[in-house]
NUMAR-361023 format. One record per residue: residue number from 1; x, y, z of N, C-alpha, C, O in turn. Coordinates in Angstrom, 2 decimals. Atoms other than C-alpha are relative to their C-alpha. Layout:
BEGIN
  vodo   n_east  n_north     n_up  ca_east  ca_north    ca_up   c_east  c_north     c_up   o_east  o_north     o_up
   NUM        X        Y        Z        X         Y        Z        X        Y        Z        X        Y        Z
...
// end
This chain:
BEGIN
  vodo   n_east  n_north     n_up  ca_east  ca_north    ca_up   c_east  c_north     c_up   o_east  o_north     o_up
     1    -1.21    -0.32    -0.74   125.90    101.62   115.43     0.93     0.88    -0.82     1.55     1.78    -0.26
     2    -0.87    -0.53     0.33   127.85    102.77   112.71    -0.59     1.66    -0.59     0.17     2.63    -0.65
     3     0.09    -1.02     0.16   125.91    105.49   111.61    -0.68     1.16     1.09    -1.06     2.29     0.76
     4     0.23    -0.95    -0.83   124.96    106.96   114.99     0.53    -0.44     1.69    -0.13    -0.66     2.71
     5    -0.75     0.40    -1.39   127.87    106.11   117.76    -0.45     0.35     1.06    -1.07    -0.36     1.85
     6     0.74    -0.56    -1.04   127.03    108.46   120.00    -1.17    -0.57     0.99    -1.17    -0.77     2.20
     7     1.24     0.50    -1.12   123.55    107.21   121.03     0.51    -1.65     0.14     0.44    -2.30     1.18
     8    -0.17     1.75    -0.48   124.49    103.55   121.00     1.35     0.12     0.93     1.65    -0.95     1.46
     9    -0.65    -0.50    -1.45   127.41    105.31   123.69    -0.67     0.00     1.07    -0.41    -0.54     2.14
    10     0.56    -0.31    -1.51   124.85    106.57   125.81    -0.86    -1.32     0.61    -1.27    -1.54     1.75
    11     1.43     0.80    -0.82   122.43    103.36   125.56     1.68    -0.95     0.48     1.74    -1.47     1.59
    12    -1.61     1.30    -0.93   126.41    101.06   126.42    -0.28     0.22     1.45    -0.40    -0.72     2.23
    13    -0.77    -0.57    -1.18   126.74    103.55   129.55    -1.43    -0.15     0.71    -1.42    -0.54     1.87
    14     0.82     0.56    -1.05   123.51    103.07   130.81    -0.52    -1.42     0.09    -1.59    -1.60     0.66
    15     0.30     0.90    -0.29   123.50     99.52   130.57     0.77    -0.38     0.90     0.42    -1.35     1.56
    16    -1.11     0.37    -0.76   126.50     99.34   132.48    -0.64     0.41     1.42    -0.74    -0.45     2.29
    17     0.69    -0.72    -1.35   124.78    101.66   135.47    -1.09    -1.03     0.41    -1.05    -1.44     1.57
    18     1.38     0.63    -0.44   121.25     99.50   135.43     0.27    -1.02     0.16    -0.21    -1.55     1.16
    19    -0.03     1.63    -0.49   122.25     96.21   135.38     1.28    -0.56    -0.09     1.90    -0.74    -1.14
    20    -0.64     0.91     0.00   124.71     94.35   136.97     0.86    -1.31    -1.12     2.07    -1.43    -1.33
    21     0.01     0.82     0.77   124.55     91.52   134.62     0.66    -0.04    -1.76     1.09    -0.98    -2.43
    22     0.12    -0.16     1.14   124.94     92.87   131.47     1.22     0.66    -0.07     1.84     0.70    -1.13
    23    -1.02    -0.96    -0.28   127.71     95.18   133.03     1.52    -1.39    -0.10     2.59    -1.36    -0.71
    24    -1.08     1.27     0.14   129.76     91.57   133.59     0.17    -0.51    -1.99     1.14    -0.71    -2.72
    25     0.26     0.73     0.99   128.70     90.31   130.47     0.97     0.71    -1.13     1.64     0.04    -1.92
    26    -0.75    -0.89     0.93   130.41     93.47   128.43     1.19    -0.13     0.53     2.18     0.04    -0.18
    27    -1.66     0.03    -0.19   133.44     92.88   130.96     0.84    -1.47    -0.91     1.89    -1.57    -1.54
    28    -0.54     0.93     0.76   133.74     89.53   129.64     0.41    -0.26    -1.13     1.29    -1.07    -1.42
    29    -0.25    -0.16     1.56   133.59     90.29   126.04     1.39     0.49     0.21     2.34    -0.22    -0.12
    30    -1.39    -1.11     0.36   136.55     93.04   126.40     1.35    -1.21     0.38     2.46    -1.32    -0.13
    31    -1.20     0.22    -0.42   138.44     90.78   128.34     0.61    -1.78    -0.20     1.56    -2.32     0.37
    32     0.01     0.97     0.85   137.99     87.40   126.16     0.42     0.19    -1.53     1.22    -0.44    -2.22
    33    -0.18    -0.24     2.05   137.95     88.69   122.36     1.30     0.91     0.32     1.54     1.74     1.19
    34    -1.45    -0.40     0.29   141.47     89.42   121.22    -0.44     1.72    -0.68     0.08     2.63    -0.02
    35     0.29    -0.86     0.31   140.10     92.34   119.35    -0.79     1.15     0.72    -0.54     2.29     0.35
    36     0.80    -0.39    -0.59   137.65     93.71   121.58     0.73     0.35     1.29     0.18     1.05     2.14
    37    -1.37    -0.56    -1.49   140.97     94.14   124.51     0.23     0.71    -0.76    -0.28     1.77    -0.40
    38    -0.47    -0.97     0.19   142.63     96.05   121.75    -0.55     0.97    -0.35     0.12     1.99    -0.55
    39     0.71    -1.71     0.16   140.02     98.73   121.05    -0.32     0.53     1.16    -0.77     1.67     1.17
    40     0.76    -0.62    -0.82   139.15     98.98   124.51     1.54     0.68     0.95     1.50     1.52     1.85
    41    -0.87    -0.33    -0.93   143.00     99.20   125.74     0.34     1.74    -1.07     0.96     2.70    -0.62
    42    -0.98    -1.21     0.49   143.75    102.06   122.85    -1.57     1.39    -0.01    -1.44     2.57    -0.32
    43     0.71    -1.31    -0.20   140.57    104.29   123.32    -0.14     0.27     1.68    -1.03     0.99     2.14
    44    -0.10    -0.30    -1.68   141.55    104.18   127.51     1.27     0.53    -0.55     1.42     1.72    -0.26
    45    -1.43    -0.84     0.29   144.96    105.19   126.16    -0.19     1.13    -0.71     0.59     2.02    -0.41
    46     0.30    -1.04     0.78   143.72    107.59   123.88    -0.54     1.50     0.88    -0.52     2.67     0.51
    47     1.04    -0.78    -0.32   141.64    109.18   126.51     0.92     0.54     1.56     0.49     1.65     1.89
    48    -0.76    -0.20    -0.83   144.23    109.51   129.70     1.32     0.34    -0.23     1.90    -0.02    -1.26
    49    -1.71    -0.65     0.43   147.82    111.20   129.98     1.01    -0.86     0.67     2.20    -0.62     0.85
    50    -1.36     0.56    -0.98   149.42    108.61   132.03     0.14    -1.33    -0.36    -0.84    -1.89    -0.86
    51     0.02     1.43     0.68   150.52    105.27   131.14    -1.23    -1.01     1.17    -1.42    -0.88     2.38
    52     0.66     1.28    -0.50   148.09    102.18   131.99     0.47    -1.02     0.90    -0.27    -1.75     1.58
    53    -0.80     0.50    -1.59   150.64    100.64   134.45     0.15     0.21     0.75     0.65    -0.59     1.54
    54    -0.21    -0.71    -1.25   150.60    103.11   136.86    -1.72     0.80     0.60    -2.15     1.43     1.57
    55     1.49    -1.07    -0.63   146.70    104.18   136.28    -0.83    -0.64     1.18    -0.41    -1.76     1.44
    56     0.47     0.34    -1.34   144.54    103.53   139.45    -1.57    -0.04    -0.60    -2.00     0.19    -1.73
    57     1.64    -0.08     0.54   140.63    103.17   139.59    -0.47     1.33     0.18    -1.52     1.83    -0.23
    58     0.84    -1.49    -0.15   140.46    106.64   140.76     0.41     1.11    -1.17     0.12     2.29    -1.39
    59    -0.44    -0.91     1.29   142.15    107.65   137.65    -1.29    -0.15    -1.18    -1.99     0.63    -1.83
    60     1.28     0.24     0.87   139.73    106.00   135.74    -1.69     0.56     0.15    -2.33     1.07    -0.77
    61     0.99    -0.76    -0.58   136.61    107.11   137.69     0.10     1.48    -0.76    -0.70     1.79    -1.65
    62    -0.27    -1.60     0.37   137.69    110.78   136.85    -0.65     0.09    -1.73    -1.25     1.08    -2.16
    63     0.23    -0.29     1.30   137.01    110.29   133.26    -1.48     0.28    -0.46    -1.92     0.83    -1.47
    64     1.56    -0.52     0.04   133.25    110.43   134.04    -0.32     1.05     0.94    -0.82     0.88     2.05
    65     0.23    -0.60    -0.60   133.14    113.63   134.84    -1.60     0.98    -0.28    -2.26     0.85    -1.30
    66     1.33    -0.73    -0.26   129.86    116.20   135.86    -0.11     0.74    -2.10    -1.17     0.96    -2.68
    67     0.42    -0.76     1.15   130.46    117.87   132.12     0.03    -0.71    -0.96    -0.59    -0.32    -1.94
    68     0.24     1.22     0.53   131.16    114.28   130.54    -1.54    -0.47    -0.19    -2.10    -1.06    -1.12
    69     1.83     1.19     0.14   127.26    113.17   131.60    -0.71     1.33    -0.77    -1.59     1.04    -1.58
    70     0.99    -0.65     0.70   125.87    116.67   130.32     0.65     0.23    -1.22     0.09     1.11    -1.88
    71     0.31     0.23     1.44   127.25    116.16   127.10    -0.73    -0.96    -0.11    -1.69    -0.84    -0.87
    72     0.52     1.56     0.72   126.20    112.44   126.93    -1.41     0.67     0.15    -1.94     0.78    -0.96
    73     1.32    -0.66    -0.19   122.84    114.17   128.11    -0.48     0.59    -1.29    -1.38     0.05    -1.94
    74     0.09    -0.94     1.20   122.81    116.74   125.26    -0.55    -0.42    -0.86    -1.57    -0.10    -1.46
    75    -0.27     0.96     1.31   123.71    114.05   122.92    -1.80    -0.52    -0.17    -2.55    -0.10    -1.05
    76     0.71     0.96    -0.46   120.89    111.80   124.06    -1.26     1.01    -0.62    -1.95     0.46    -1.48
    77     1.00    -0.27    -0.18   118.25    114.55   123.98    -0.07     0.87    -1.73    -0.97     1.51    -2.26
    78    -0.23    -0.22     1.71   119.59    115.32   120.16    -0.37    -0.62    -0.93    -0.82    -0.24    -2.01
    79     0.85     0.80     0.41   118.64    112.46   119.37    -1.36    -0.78    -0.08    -1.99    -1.52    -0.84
    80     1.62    -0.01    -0.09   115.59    112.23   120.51    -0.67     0.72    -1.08    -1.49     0.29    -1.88
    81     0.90    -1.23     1.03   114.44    115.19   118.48     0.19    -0.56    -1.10    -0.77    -0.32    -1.83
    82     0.10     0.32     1.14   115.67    113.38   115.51    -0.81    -1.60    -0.40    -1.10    -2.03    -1.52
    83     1.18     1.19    -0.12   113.48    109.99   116.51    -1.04     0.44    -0.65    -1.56    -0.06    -1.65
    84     1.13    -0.80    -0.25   110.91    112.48   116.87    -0.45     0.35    -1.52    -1.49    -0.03    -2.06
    85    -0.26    -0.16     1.39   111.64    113.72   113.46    -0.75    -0.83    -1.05    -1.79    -0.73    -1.69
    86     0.42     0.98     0.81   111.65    110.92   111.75    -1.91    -0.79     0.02    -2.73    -0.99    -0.88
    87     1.54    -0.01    -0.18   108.17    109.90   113.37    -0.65     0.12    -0.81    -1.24    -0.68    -1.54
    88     0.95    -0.90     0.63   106.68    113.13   112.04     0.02    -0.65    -1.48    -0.97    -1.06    -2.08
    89     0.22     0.14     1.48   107.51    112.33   108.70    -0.62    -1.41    -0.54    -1.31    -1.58    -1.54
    90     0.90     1.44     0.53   106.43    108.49   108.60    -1.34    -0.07     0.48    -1.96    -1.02     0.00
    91     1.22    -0.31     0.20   103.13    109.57   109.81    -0.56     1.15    -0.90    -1.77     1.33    -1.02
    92     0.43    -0.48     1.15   103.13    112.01   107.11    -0.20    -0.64    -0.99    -1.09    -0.41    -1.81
    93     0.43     0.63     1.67   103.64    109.48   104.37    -1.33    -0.73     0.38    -2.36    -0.25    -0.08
    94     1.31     0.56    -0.62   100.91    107.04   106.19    -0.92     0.87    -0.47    -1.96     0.37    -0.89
    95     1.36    -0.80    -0.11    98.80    110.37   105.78    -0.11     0.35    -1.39    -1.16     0.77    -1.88
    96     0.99    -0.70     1.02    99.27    111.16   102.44    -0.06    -2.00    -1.08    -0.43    -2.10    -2.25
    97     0.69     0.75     0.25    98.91    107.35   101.87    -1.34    -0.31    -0.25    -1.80    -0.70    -1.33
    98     1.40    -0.65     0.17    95.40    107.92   102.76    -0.71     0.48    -0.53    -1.85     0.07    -0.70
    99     1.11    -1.13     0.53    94.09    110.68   101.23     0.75    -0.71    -1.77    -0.03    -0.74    -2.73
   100     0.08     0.79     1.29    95.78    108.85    98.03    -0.75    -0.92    -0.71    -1.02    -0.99    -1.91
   101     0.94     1.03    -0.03    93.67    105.97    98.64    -1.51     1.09    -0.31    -2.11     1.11    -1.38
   102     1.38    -0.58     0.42    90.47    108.39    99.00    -0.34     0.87    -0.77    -1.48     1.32    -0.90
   103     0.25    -0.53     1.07    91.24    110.21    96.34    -0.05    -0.81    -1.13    -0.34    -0.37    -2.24
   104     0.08     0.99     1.39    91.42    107.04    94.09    -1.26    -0.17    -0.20    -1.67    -0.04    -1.36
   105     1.34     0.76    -0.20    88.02    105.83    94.98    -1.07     1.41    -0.35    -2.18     1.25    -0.85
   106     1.35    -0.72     0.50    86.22    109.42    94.50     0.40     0.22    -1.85    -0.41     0.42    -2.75
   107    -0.48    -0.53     1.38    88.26    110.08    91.19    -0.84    -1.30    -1.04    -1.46    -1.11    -2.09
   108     0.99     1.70     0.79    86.62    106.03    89.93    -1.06     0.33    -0.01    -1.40     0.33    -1.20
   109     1.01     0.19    -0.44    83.43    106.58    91.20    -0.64     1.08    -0.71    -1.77     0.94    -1.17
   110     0.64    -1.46     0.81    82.93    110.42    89.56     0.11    -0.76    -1.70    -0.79    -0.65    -2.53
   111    -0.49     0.06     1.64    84.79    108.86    86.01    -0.79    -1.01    -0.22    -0.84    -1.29    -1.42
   112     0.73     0.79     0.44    82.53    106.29    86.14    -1.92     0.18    -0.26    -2.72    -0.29    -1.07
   113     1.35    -1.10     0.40    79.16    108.66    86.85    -0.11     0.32    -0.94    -1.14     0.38    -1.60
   114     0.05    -0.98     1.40    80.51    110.33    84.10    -0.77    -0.51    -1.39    -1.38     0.17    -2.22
   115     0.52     0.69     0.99    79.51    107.47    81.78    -0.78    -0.94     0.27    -0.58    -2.09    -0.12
   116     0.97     0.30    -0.30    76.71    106.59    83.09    -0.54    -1.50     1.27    -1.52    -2.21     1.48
   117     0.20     1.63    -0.64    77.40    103.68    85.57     0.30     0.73     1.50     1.22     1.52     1.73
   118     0.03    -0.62    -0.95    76.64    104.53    88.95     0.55    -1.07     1.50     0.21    -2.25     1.41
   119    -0.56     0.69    -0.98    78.28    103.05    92.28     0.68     1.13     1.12     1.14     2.26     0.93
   120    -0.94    -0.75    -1.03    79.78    104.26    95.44     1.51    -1.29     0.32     1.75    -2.47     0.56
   121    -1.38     0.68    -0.09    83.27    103.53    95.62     0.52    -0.13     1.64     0.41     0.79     2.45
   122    -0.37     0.89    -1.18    84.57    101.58    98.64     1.71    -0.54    -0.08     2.39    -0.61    -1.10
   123    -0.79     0.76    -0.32    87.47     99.97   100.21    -0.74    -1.56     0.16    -1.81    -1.75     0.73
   124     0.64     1.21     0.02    87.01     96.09    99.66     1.10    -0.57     0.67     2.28    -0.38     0.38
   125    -0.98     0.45    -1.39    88.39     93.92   103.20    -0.49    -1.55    -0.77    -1.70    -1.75    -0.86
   126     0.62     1.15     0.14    88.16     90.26   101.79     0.57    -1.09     1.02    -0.17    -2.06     1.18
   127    -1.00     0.88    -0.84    90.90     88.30   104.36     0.99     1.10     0.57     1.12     2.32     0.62
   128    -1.22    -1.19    -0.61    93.82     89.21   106.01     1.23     0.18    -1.05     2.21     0.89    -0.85
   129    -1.24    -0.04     1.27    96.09     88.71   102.63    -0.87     1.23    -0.89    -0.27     2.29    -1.06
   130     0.58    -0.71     1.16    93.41     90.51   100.09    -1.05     0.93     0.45    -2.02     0.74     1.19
   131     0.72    -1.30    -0.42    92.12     93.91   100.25     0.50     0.80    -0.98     1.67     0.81    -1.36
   132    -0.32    -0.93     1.02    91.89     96.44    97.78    -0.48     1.53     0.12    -1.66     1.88     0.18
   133     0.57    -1.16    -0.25    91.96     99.97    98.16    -1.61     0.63    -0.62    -2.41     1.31     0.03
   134     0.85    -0.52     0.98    89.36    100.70    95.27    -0.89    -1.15    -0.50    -0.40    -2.18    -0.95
   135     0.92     1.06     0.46    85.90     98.74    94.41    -1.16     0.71    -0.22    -1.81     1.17     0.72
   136     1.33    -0.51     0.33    83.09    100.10    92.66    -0.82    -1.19    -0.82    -0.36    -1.75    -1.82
   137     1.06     1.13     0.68    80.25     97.55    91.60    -0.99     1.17    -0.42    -1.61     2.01     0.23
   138     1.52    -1.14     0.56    77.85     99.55    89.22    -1.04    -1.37    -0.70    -1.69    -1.16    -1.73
   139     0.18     0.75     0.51    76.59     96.25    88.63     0.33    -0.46    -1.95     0.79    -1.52    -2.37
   140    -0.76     0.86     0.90    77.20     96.35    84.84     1.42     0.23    -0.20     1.84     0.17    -1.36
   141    -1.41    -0.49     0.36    80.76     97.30    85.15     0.52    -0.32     1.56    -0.27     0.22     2.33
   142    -0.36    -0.28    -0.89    82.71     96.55    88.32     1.13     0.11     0.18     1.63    -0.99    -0.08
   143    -0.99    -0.47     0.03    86.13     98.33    89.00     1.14    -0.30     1.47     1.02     0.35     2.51
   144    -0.84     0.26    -1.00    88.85     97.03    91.34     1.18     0.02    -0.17     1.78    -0.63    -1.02
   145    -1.33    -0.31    -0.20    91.89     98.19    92.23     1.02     0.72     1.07     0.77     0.38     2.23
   146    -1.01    -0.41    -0.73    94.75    100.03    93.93     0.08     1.25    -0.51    -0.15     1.69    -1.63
   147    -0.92    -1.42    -0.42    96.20    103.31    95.12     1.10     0.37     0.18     1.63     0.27     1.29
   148    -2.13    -0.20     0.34    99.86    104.22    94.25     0.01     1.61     0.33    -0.79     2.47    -0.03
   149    -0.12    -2.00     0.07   101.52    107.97    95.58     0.52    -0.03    -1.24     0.07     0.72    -2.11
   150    -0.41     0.31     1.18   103.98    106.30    92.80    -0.09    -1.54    -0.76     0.04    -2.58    -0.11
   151     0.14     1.33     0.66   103.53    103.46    90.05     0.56    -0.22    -0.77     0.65     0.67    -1.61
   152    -0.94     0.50     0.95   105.77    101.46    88.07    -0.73    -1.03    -0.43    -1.84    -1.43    -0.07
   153     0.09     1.54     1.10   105.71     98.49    85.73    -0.68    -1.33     0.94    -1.57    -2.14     0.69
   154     0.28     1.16    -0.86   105.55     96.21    88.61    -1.36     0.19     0.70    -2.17    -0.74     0.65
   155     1.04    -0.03    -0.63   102.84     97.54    90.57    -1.22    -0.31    -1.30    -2.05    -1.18    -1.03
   156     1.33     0.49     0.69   100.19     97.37    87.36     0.19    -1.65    -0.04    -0.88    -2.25     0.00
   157     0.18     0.94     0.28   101.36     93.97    86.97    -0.94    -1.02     1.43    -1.86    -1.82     1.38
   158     0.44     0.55    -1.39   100.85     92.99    91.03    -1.74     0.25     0.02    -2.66    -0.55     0.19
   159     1.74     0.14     0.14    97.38     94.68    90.65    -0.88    -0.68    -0.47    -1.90    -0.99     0.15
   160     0.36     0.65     0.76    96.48     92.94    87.93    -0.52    -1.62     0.42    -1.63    -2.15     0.32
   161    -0.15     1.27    -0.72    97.78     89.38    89.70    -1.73     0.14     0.67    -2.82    -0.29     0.29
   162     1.28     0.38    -1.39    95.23     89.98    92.93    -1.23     0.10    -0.57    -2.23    -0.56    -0.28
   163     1.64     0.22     0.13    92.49     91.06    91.08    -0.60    -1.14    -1.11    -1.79    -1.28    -1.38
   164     0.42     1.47     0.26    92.42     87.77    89.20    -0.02    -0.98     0.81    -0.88    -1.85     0.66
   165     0.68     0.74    -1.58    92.75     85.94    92.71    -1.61     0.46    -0.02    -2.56    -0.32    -0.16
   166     1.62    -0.31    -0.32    89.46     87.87    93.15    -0.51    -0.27    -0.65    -1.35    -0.92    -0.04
   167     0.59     0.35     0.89    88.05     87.18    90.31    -0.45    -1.84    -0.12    -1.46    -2.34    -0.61
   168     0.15     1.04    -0.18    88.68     83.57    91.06    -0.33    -0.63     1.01    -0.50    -1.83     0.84
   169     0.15     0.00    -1.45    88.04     83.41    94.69    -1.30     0.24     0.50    -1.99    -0.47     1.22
   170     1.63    -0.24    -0.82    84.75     85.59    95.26     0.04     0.66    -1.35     0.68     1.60    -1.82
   171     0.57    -0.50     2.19    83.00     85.68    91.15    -0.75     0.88     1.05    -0.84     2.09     0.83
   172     1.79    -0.92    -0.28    79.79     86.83    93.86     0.88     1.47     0.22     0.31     2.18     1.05
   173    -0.61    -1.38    -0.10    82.11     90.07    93.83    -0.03     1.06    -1.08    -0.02     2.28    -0.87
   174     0.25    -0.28     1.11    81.80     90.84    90.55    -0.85     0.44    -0.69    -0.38    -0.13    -1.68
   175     1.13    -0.40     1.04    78.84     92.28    88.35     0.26     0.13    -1.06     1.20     0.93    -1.08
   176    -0.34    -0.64     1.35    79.09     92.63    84.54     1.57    -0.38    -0.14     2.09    -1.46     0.13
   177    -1.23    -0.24     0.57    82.50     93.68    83.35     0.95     0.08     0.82     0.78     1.00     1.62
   178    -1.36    -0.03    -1.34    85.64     93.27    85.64     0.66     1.28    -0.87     0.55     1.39    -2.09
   179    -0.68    -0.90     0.59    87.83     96.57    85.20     1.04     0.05     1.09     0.81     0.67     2.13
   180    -0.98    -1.03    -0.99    91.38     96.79    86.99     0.15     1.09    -0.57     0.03     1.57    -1.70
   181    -0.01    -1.63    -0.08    91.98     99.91    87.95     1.53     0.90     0.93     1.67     0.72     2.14
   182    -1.52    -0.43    -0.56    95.50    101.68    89.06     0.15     1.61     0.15     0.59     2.25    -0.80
   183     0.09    -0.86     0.14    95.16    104.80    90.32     1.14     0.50     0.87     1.36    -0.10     1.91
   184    -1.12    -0.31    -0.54    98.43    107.03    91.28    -0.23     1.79    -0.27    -0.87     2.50    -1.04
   185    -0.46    -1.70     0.48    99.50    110.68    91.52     1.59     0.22    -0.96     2.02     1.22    -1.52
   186    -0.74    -0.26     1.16   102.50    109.63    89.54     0.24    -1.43    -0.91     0.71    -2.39    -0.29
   187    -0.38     0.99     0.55   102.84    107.06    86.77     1.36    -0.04    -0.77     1.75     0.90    -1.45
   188    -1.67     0.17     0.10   106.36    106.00    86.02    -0.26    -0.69    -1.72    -1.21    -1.45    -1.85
   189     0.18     0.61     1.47   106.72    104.99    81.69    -0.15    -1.44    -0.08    -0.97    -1.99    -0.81
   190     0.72     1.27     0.32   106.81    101.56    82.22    -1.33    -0.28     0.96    -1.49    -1.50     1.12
   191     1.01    -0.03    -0.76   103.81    101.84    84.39    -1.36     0.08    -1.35    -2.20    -0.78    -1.65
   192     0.54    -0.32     1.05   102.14    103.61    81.40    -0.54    -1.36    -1.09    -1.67    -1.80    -1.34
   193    -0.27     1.40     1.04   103.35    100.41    78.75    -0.49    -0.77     0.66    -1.30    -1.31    -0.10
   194     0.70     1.29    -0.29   102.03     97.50    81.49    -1.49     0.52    -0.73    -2.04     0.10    -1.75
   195     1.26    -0.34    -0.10    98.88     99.40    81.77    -1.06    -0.50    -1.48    -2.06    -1.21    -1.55
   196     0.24     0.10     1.09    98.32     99.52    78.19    -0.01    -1.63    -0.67    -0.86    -2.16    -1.39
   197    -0.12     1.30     0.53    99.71     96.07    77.54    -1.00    -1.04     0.49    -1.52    -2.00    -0.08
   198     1.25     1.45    -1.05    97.37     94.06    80.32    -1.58     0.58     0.18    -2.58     0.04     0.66
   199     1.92    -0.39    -0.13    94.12     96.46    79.98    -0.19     0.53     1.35    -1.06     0.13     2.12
   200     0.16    -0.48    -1.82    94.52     98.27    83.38    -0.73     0.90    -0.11    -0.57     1.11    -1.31
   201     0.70    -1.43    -0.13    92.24    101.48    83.80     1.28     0.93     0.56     1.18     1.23     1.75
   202    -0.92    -0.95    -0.56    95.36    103.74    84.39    -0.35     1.71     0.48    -0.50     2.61    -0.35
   203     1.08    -1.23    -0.12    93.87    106.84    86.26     1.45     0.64     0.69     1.77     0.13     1.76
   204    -1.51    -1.33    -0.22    97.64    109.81    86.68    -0.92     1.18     0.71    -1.52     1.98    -0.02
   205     1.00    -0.99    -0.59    95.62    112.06    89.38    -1.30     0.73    -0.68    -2.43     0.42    -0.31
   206     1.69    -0.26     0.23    92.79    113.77    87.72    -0.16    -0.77    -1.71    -1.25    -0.89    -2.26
   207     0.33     0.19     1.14    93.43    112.42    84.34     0.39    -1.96    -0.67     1.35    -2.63    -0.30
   208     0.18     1.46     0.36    92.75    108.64    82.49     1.23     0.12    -1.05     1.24     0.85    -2.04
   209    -1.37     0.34     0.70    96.54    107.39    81.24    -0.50    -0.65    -0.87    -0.59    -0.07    -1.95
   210     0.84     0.75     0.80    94.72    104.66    79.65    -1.21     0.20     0.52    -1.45     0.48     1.70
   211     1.28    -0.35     0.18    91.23    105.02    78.87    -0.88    -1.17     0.73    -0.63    -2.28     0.26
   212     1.11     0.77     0.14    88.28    103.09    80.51    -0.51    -0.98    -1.09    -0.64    -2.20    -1.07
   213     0.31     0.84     1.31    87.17    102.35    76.99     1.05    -1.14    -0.43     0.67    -2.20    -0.93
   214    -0.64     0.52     0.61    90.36    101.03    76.20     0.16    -1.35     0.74    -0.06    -2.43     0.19
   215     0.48     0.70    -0.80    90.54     99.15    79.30    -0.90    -1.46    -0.18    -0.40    -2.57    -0.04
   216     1.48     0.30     0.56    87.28     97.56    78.35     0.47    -0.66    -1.44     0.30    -1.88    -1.43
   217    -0.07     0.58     1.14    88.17     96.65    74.98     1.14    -1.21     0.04     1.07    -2.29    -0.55
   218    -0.88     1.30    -0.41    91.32     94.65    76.36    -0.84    -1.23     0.57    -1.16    -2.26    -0.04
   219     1.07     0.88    -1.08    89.26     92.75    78.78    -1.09    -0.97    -1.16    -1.63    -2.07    -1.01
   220     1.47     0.56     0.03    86.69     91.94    76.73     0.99    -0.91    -1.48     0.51    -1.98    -1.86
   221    -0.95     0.96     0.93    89.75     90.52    73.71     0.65    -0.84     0.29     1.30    -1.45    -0.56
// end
């Protein structure tokens, strides 16, 4: 309401038109709440040239006039476009959610070719709480984790959390060597420091923040 009057004007004025009910219901407010009479008696005063003791209903009527509804119209269809707007752009992040996610899983799956452990990287669905963007089983090494656009301190630690649920939940998930894995297009410094501190595979778009090896050498101390 407060940061977009206007449309919560036009949706008042057509509740008043569609339903009866709701039209009483707003008379009752104005004309019960002590506060709610005096904003409604000083923006009718604000808005007419003649005093309120002498105004009529046809004075009042007048105030909704033919160039009154095609502003409220205007308004209405101004805001639409900026619904609309907004939309576009939260199915943009959704989208480059996505291709974040499937770029985590080919970027694991190549860095892990690289050194000789072979797997196709997957999305792993285990319930409706646990699911992890990133799961490669190369049997002796298996890599699970998450997809960040950005990653902080907190997210390596949260990763970390679930994939010891998993670890404790479904072992038959597992092969060999457990490796979390945190892959982002931006890592934030304390993102960097968990990573390092808890043994995460930290993968900063094409390049390993923390190392696999190093990874690996936590894990296994």
């Amino acid at each position: 309401m407060e940061r977009e009057p206007t449309f919560f004007r036009d949706l008042f004025l057509d509740a008043l038109r569609s339903d009866g009910r709701t039209a009483e219901a707003i008379l009752e407010l104005f004309t019960k709440h002590p506060e709610a009479k005096l904003r409604l008696a000083q923006a009718v005063a604000g808005s007419i040239a003649i005093p309120l003791n002498v105004a009529t209903k046809e004075d009042l009527k007048q105030l909704a006039t033919k160039q009154d509804l095609a502003t409220a119209v205007e308004q209405l269809r101004a805001e639409i476009r900026r619904i609309e707007d907004r939309m576009a752009t939260k199915e943009q992040i959704e989208a480059l959610g996505i291709s974040v996610e499937d770029s985590g899983r080919e970027m694991v799956q190549y860095l892990l070719e690289q050194r000789g452990y072979r797997c196709a990287a997957e999305r792993l669905r285990l319930d409706a709480e646990y699911e992890f963007d990133i799961y490669c089983n190369a049997s002796a090494v298996t890599a699970v984790g998450e997809a960040k656009v950005l990653a902080g301190g907190r997210d390596v630690e949260k990763t970390l959390e679930r994939i010891q649920e998993l670890e404790r939940r479904w072992p038959d998930k597992i092969s060999g060597r457990l490796v979390p894995v945190l892959y982002t297009l931006v890592a934030e410094p304390p993102a960097v420091q968990k990573a390092k501190e808890l043994g995460v595979w930290l993968i900063e778009s094409k390049r390993e923040v923390v190392a696999l090896e190093e990874a690996l050498g936590q894990s296994q101390s």
